[in-house]
Structures are given as C-alpha cells and as structure tokens.
C-alpha positions, 0 to 999 in steps of 0.5 A: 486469504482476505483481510481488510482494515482502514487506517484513519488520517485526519482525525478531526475531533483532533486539531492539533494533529497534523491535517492532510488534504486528499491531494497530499493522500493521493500523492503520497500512495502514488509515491508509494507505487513510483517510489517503493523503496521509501516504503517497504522494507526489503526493496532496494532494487526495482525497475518500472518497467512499462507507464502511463498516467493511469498505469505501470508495470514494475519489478521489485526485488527483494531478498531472495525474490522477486516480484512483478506487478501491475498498478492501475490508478482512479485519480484521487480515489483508488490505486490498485496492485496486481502480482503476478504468480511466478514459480514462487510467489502466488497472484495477489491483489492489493487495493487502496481506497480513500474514503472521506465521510464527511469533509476533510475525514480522510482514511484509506481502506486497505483490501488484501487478496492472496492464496492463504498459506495456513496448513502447511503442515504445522499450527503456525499462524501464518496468515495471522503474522501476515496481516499484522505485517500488512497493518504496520506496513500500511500504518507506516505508509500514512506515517510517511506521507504526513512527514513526506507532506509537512517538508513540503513534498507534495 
C-alpha cells in the first residue's frame, strides 16, 4: 500500500495562528524519532539502540509487538523510517519531507509504503482504517510540536 498526504503548518492567510520556524518543525520530527513515546500511542518501552548525527537504529515495543527500525536524517529537510520485516510484522518505509513553497509556508508530506493487508478473506477495509490512522497520527504530530514549541522547547 502506498498512501500520501500533507499536513499543512503555518497557514499564512492565518496570522492569528501560532507561526513555526522550519527550525522548531525540524526538531519537533526529530523529537518524534528520539523520543517516540511523546507521539505514538502504544510505545511505552523503547530502546536506541545504535546513533549518530544522521542516523539511528531503534526498537519500540508495543502491545504485543515489537518493531525495529532505521531512521536516517537530511538536516532540516527529510527524515526517513525503515522497519525491518520480522516473523510478524511486514518491512515498511515511512518518509517525512518539509516542503516550503513560499517563505515561512511550512508543510510536512508524509510518504507511507507498507505490504497492503486487504484480501484477507473478508470485505473489511483494512488499509483504508490504516491510512485514517496514519493522518491522525501525523495530524497530532504537527499539534504536538506547536505546543512542544510555544513552551519553549525548541
């Protein structure tokens, strides 16, 4: 499955919102990678277990799961997941890019790659389910990184 979406954070036709430089952006995905338990829900152990300035290597674990995976960093542009298939649980690639179209527009284009898990033998629209996850899921990032950011985080 392939799915895509962006999520937009500085709308400037909105001045009365909340602006985030692409510093805060970038430090607030990076806090995502570092810090997983402030973001997804589920994580309350993990381990890193190899870094370096533009790479890690971790293990989350989740109810009843557990799931590695490499994260690769461009400085202030992209940050890119890779899970690794296990007995359980299928490779898969999660990439976030920061695009700014004009000056101080700031969204993030979330790229999802996964085995897609529709025919299992039912009409339940299992991929669609994940997707919705994934939006809320990214959604709340950006909502986390702008509270992140106005207490003076980053």
């Amino acid at each position: 499955m392939k799915f895509e979406h962006l999520v937009q954070v500085n709308d400037l036709t909105k001045p009365e919102l909340p602006f985030l430089t692409r510093f805060q952006l970038w430090e607030g995905l990076v806090l995502r990678a570092r810090r997983p338990d402030k973001f997804l829900v589920g994580v309350d152990e993990y381990e890193i277990i190899e870094q370096h300035p533009a790479y890690m290597k971790r293990c989350l674990e989740l109810p009843g799961l557990q799931v590695v995976d490499e994260v690769t960093f461009w400085p202030e542009s992209r940050i890119e997941y890779r899970t690794f298939r296990t007995d359980t649980l299928s490779s898969a690639a999660l990439t976030m890019d920061i695009e700014e179209p004009e000056p101080g527009s700031l969204f993030v284009r979330f790229s999802y790659h996964t085995a897609s898990i529709e025919n299992r033998g039912d009409s339940m629209p299992y991929d669609q389910f994940l997707q919705e996850a994934y939006l809320q899921t990214d959604i709340e990032t950006i909502q986390t990184i702008r509270q992140l950011a106005e207490t003076g985080v980053f």
